[in-house]
DOKE-719831 format. One record per residue (C-alpha): residue number from 1; x, y, z. Coordinates in steps of 0.5 Angstrom, whole numbers. Example, Ala and Ser with C-alpha at 12.3 -4.5 7.8 and 13.67 -1.06 7.14 Angstrom:
2
[1,[25,-9,16]],
[2,[27,-2,14]],
END
This chain:
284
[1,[116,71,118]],
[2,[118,66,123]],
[3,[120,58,120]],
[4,[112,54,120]],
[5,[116,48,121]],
[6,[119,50,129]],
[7,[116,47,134]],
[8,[115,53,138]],
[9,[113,57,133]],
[10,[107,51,131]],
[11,[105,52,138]],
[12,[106,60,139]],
[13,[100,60,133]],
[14,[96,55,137]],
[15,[96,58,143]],
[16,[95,65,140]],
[17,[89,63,136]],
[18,[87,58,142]],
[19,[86,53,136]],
[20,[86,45,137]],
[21,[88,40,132]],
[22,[83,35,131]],
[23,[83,28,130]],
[24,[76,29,126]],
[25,[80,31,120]],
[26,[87,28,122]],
[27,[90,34,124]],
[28,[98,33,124]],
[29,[102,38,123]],
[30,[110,37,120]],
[31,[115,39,124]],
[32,[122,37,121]],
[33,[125,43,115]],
[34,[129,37,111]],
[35,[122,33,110]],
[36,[119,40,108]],
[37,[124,41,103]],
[38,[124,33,100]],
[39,[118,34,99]],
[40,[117,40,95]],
[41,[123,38,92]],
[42,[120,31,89]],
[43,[113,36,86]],
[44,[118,39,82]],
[45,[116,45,82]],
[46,[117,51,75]],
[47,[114,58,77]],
[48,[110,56,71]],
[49,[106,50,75]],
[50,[99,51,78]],
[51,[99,48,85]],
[52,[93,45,88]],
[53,[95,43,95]],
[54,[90,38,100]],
[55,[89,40,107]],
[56,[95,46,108]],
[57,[94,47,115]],
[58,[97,52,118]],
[59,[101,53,112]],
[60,[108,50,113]],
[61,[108,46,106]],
[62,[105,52,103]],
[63,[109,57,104]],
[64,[115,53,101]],
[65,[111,51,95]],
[66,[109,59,94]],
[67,[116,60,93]],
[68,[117,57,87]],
[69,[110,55,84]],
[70,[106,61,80]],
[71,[101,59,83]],
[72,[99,56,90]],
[73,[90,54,91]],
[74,[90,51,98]],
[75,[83,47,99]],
[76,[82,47,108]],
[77,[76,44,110]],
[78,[77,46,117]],
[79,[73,54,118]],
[80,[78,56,123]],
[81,[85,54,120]],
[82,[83,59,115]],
[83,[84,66,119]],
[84,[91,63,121]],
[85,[93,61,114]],
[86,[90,68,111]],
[87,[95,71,117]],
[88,[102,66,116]],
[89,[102,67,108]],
[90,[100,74,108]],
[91,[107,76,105]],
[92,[105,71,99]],
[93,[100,75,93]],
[94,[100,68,90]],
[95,[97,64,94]],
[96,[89,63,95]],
[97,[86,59,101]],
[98,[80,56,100]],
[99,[75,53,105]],
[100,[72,47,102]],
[101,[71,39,102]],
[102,[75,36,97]],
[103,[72,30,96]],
[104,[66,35,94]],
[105,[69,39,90]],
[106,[70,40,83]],
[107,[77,40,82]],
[108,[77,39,74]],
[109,[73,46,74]],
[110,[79,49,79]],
[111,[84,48,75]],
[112,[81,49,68]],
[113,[79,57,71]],
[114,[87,58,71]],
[115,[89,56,64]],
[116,[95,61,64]],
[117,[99,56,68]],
[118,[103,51,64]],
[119,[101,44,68]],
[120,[97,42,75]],
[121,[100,38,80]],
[122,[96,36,87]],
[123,[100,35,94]],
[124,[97,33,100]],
[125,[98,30,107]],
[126,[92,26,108]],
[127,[88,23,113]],
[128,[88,16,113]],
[129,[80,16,112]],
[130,[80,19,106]],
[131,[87,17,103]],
[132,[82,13,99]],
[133,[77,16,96]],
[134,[81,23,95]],
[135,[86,19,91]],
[136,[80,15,86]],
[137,[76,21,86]],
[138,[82,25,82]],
[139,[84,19,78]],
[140,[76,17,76]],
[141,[75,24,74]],
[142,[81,25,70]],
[143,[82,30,73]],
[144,[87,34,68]],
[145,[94,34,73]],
[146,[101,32,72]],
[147,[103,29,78]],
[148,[99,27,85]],
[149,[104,28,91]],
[150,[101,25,98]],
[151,[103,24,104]],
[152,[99,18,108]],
[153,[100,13,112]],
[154,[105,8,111]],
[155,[101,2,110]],
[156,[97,5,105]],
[157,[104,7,101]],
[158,[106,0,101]],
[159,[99,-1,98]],
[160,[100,4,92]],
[161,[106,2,90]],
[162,[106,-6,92]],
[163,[107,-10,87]],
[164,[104,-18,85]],
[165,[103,-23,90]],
[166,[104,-20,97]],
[167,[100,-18,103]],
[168,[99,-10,100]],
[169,[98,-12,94]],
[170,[90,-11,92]],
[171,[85,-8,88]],
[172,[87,0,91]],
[173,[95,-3,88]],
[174,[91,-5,80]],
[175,[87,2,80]],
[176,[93,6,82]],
[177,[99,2,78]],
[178,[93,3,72]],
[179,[93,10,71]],
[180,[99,12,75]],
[181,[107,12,75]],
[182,[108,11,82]],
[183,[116,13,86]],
[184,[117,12,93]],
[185,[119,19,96]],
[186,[121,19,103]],
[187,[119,16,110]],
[188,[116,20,115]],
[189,[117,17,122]],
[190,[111,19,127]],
[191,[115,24,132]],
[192,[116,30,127]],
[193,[109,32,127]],
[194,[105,36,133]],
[195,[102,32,136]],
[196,[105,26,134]],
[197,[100,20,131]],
[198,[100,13,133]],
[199,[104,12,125]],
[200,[109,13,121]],
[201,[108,17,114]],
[202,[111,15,107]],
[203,[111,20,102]],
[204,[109,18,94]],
[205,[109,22,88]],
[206,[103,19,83]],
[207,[105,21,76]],
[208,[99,21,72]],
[209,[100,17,65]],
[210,[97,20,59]],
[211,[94,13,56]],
[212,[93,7,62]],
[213,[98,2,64]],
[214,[94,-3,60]],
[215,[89,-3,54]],
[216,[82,-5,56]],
[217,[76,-5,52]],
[218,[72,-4,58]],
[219,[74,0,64]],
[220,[68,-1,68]],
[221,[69,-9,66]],
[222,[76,-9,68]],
[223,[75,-5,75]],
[224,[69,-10,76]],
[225,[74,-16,75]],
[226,[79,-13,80]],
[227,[73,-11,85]],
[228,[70,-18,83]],
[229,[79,-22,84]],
[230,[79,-19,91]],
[231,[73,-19,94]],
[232,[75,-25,97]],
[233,[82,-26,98]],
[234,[83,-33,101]],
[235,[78,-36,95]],
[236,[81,-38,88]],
[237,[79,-34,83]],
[238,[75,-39,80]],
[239,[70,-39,86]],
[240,[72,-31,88]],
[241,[69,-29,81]],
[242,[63,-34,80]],
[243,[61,-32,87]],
[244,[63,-24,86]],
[245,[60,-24,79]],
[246,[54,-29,80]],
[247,[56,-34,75]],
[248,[56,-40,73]],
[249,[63,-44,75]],
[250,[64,-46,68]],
[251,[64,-39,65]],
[252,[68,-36,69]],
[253,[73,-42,67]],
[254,[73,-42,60]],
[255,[74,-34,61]],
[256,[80,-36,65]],
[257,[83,-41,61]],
[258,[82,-37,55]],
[259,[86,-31,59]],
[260,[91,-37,60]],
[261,[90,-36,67]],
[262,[90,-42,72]],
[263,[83,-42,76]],
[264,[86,-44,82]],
[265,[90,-38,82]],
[266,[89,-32,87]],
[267,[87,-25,85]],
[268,[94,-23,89]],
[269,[97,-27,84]],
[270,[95,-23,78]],
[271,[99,-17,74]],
[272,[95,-11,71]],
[273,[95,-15,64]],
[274,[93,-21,68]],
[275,[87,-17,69]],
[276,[86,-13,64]],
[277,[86,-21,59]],
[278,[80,-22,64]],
[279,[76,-17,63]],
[280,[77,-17,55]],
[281,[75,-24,54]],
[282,[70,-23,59]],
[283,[67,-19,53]],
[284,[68,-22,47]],
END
């Protein structure tokens, strides 16, 4: 079988299937061998692993992960990628292609119909769109996997894995860093892919913590308070969170106090235990 990752080999399968990216899904397929194999290489792989891999395209990262895991579940939500997935992998008896939305899939009933593996982890390159959404419907559903391997748009990496006081650091930041571990893993500049996007990728391994970075009382109450802290950036947390929360200013206030946080603060300010004495005090 010809390298999925040549260029010329990605637009042989094109032209043969008279198949056309689309910016609609955020099509964008790897072109470069030493990406593709740092990439499966940070997945750590055991032939005992269930793989589920997100937006598989035309199969290039798939086939490399068919290579070393038990099994591979690739979840495309494009209906006519599907037919040149099934031709590029067919030496591959591991490997099931699945055409499907992710965000309205049940990815907890997908992993638990496959117990013989040892453990589940996720890959993906997504869409800018729905780097988000995907990423917190995994972590809210507690869906049962080890590690959340993804490449996305550099700026959104730089959210994940930002820390207190600067510019990326928001409310995606607070919920990842809660349930998850975050390591860098690689950047991707923009001209090995076809076609070439108008950004550069990083690649992030999300590794799933078995208990929270903190200890909440509330889980809804915390991510009510970082929702509430970041709705206005620019305000004081004092006046973002009585305005968020629809409360009186002295309220919030003994709250903050009482969590040994200046109300003058801002919400890009705050560490995740910051936020979770918040939410704690604002229960008692």
């Amino acid at each position: 079988m010809d390298k999925l990752y040549s260029p010329a080999t990605v637009n042989k399968i094109m032209n043969k299937h008279h198949f056309k990216t689309s910016k609609k899904y955020g099509q964008n397929f790897l072109i470069d061998e030493n990406i593709i194999h740092k990439i499966v290489d940070a997945v750590d792989i055991k032939d005992n692993d269930l793989v589920l891999e997100i937006g598989p395209g035309i199969g290039t990262l798939t086939a490399e992960l068919a290579k070393r895991a038990g099994k591979v579940k690739a979840v495309e939500i494009d209906k006519k990628l599907v037919p040149i997935l099934d031709e590029n992998l067919a030496e591959f008896n591991n490997v099931e292609t699945i055409n499907e939305d992710i965000l309205n899939t049940n990815i907890n009933e997908m992993i638990s119909n496959e117990e013989k593996y040892q453990s589940a982890k996720i890959i993906g390159n997504l869409p800018y769109y729905i780097t988000t959404p995907i990423i917190m419907k995994i972590l809210e559903e507690k869906v049962s996997v080890k590690s959340i391997t993804i490449m996305v748009q550099k700026e959104v990496a730089d959210r994940l894995k930002a820390g207190p006081g600067g510019k990326d650091y928001g409310a995606l930041s607070v919920a990842v860093q809660y349930y998850c571990d975050v390591t860098f893993i690689a950047q991707v500049p923009r001209n090995v892919f076809i076609p070439k996007p108008n950004v550069d990728s990083s690649v992030i391994r999300l590794d799933v913590r078995e208990i929270p970075s903190v200890k909440v009382d509330d889980e809804k109450v915390f991510f009510r308070m970082v929702k509430a802290g970041f709705s206005q950036r620019r305000k004081t947390l004092l006046n973002a969170l009585s305005h968020f929360l629809n409360q009186p200013k002295e309220e919030i206030e003994k709250i903050l106090i009482q969590s040994d946080i200046d109300p003058l603060r801002r919400a890009e300010t705050l560490s995740l235990q910051d936020f979770a004495a918040l939410s704690n005090n604002s229960i008692k």
